[in-house]
C-alpha positions in Angstrom: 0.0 0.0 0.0 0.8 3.3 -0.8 1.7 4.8 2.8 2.8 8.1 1.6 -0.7 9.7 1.9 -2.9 7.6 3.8 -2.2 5.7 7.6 -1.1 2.1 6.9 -3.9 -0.5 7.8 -3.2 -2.4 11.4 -3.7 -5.4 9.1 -3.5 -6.0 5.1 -4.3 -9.5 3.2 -3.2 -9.1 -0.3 -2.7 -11.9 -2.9 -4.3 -14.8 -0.2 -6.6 -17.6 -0.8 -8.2 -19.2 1.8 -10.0 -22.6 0.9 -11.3 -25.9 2.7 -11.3 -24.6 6.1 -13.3 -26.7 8.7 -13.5 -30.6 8.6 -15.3 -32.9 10.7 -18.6 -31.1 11.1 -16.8 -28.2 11.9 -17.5 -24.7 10.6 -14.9 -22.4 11.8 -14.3 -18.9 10.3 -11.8 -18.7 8.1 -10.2 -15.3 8.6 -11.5 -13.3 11.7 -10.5 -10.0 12.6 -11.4 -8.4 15.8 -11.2 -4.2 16.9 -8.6 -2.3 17.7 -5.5 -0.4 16.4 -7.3 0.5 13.3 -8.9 -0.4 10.2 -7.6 -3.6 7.9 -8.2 -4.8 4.6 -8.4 -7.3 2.3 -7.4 -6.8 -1.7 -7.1 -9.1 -3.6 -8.1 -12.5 -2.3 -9.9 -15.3 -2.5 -12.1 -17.3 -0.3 -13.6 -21.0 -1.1 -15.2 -23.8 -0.5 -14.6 -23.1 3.7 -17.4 -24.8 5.8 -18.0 -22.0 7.9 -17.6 -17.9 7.1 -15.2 -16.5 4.8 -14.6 -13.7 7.1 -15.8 -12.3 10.2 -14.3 -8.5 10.6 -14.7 -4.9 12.6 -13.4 -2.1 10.7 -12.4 -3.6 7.6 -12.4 -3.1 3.6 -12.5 -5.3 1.2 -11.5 -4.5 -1.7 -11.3 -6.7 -5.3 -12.3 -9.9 -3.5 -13.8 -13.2 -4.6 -16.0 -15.1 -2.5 -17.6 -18.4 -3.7 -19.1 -21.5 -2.2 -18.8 -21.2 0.9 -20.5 -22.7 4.1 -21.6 -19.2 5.6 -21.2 -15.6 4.7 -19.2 -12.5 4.8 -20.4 -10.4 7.9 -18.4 -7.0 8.3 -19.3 -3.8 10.9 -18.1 -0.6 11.7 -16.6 0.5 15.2 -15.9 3.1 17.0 -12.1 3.6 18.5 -11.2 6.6 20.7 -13.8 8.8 19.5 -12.9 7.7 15.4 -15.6 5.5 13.8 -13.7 2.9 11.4 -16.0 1.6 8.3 -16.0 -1.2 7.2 -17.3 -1.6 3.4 -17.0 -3.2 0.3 -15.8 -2.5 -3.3 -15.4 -4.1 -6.9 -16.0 -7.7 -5.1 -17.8 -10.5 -6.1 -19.8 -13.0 -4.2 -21.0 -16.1 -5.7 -23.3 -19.3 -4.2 -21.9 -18.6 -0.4 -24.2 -19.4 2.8 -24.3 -23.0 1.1 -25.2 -24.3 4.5 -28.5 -22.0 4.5 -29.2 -22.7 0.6 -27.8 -19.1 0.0 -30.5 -17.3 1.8 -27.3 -14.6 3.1 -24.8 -13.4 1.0 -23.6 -11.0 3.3 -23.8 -9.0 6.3 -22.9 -5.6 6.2 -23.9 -2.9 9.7 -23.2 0.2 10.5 -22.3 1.4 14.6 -26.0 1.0 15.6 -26.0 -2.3 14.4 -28.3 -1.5 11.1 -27.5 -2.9 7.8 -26.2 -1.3 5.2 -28.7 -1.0 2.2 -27.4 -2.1 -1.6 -28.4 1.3 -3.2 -28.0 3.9 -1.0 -24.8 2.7 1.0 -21.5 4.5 -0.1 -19.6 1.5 1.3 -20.9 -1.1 -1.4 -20.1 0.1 -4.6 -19.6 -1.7 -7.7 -20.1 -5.5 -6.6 -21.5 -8.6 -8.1 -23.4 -10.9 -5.9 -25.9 -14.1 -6.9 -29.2 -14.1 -4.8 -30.6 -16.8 -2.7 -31.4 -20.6 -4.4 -35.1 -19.7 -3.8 -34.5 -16.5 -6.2 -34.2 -16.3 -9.7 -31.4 -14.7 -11.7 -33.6 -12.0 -12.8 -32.1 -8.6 -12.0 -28.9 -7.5 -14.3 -29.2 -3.9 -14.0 -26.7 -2.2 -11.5 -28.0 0.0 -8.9 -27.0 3.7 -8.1 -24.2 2.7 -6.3 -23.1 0.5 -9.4 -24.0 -3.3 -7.7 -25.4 -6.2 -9.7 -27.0 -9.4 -9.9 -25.0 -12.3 -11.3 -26.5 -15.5 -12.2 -25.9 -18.5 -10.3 -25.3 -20.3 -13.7 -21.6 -20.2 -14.5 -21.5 -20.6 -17.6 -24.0 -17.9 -18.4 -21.2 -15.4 -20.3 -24.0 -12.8 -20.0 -25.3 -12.5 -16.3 -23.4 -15.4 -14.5 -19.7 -15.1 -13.5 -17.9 -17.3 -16.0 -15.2 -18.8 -13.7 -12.8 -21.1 -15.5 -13.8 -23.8 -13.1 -15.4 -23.2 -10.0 -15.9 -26.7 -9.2 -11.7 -27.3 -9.0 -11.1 -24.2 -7.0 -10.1 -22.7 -10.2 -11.8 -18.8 -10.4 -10.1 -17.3 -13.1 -12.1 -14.5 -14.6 -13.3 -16.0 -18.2 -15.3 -13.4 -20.6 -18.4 -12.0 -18.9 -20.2 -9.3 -19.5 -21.4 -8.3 -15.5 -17.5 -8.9 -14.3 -15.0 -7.5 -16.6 -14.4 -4.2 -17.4 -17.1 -3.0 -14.9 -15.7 -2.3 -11.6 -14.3 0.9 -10.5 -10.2 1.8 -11.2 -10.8 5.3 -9.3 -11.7 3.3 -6.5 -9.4 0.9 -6.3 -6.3 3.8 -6.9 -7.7 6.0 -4.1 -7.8 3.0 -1.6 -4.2 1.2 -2.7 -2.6 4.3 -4.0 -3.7 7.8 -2.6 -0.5 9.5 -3.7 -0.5 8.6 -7.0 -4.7 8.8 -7.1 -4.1 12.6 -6.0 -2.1 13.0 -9.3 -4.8 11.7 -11.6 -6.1 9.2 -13.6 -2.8 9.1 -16.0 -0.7 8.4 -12.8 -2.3 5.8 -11.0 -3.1 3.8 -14.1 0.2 3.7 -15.0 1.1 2.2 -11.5 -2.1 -0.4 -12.1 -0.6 -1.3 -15.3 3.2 -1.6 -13.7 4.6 1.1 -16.0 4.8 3.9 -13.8 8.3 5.2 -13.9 8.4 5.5 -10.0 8.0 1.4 -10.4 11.6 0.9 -11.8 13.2 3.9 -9.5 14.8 3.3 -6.3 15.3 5.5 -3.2 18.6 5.1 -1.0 17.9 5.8 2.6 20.6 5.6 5.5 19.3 4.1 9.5 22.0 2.9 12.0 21.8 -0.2 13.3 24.0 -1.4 16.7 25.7 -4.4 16.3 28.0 -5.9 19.1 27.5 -2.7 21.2 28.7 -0.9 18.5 26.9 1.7 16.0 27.0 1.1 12.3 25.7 3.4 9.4 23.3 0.7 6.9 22.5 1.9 3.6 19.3 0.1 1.6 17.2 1.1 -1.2 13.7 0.1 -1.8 11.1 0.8 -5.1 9.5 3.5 -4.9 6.4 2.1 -5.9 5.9 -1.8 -5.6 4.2 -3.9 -8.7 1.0 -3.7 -8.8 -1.0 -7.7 -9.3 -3.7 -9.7 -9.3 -4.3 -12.6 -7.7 -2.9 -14.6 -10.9 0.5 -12.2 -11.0 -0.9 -10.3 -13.8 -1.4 -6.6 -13.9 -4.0 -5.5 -11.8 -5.4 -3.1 -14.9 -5.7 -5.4 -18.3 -8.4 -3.4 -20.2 -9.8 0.3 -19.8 -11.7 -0.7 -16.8 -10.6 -2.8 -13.4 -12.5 -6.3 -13.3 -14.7 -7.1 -10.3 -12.6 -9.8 -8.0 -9.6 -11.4 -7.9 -8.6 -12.0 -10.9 -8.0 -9.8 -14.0 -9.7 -11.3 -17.6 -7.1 -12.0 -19.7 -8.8 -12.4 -23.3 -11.1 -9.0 -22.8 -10.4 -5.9 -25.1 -9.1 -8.1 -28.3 -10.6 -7.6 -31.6 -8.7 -10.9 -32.7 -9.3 -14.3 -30.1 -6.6 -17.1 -31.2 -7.9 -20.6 -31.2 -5.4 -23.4 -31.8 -7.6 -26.5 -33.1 -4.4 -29.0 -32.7 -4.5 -28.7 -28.5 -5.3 -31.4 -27.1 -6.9 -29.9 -24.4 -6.7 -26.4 -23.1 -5.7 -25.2 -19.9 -8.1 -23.9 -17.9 -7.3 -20.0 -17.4 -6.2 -20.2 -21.6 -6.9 -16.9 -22.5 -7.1 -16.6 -26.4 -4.8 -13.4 -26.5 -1.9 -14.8 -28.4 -0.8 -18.3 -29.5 0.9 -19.6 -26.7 -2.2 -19.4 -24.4 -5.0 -19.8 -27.5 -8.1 -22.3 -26.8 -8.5 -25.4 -28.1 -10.9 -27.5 -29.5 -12.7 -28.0 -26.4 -12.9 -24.4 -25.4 -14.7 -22.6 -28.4 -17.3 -22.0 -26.4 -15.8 -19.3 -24.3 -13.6 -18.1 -27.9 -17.5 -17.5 -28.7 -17.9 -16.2 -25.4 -14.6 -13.7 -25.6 -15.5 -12.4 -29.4 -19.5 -12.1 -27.8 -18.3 -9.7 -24.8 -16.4 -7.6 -27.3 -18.7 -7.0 -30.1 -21.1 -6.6 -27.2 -18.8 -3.3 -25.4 -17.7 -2.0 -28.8 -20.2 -2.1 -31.2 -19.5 1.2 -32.3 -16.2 0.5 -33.1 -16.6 -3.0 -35.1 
């Protein structure tokens, strides 16, 4: 995180997954984080297949997080610490099929200090999310609300409303074309939260940073401490980036197209006007992407080549 603007969280998860916690009948919380000492966040991350909640948290932020099949759901709240409320909230995240346990009937569990939840809508801390609704529901609603949330379909495959995983099933949620997920959650958000410096400049500045060419990313700084060593005091020098890499959850860029993806995961195929497809693979991997030859579907992935060349026709019309 960018500390030279904003106070450094007590606690940051970046670039986790958390899967298959709880056995036995058990349904422990995977990650829980309790008050005090500040706010924390999550960015990033994953959460799956865990018997019990992903997360239980006070004062906490997610941010860019994927949440799918799990036992129970995410519950978050505000707090108050020597006379400073902490919010907690949630932004450019994506829930899928949790509260398993309960057929889905909770996806979440948002309050504010009093205890109220937060409303989808009119909350400024849930912006720019993608959730499925309860089993009992049916995937009806695709329009985002004013605060930029959406349904998703609790079909998969559905390239349209559902979240096109590359294979939920095997753990495997890589972002495949879809139309709700990619391209649709909010950069500004995402710079002002992870890089308030570089935000402050503009929108030039911190997508540079998102897309790891920022100049600052490749330029070190020397800085000069002393250290004591056997009762002695020594001079160190070090030198440290200026501005870390910025990644996804699969060590790509964390800005692919003209528009952050909702989740974990950066779509690697969206934005492409030509979508390679090798008919001599035997079988492609998973997360292939289409974008060049060495990652091109094969014969048992034109689907989602269909899919990819769909999604683009589909957010540049104009253009083809």
């Amino acid at each position: 995180l960018d500390s030279a603007v904003a106070a450094q969280p007590k606690l940051t998860l970046r670039n986790c997954i958390f899967l298959n916690n709880g056995r036995d009948g058990t349904s422990p919380t995977a990650v829980r984080i309790d008050g005090g000492g500040g706010q924390s966040m999550i960015v990033n991350s994953l959460f799956h297949h865990n018997a019990g909640k992903p997360v239980e948290g006070l004062n906490t932020i997610v941010l860019n997080s994927t949440f799918a099949l799990n036992g129970g759901y995410l519950t978050l709240q505000d707090t108050e610490e020597n006379g400073v409320t902490y919010h907690s909230s949630m932004h450019n995240s994506v829930i899928w099929k949790d509260d398993v346990a309960n057929g889905g009937a909770t996806q979440w569990s948002i309050k504010d200090l009093t205890g109220t939840e937060l409303v989808l809508g009119v909350s400024d801390s849930l912006t720019y999310n993608a959730y499925s609704r309860s089993d009992a529901e049916p995937d009806a609603m695709t329009t985002e609300d004013s605060r930029h949330n959406v349904h998703i379909s609790k079909e998969n495959s559905d390239v349209l409303i559902g979240p096109n995983f590359a294979n939920p099933d095997a753990g495997n949620f890589h972002l495949m074309p879809s139309k709700q997920l990619v391209n649709t959650g909010s950069t500004a958000t995402y710079a002002r939260l992870i890089w308030p410096k570089y935000y402050a400049e503009g929108k030039v500045s911190y997508e540079a940073l998102m897309r790891n060419i920022h100049v600052d990313q490749s330029t070190y700084e020397t800085f000069t401490t002393t250290i004591r060593v056997n009762d002695e005091d020594r001079e160190l020098t070090y030198s440290v980036l200026k501005a870390h890499k910025d990644y996804d959850l699969g060590m790509s860029s964390r800005l692919q197209s003209t528009s952050i993806d909702r989740g974990a995961y950066e779509c690697l195929s969206n934005g492409q006007r030509i979508i390679y497809v090798d008919p001599t693979y035997a079988a492609a991997a998973d997360d292939a992407s289409g974008r060049d030859w060495r990652v091109a579907y094969g014969p048992d992935k034109l689907q989602q080549a269909i899919d990819a060349a769909s999604i683009y026709y589909n957010n540049n019309q104009k253009q083809a």
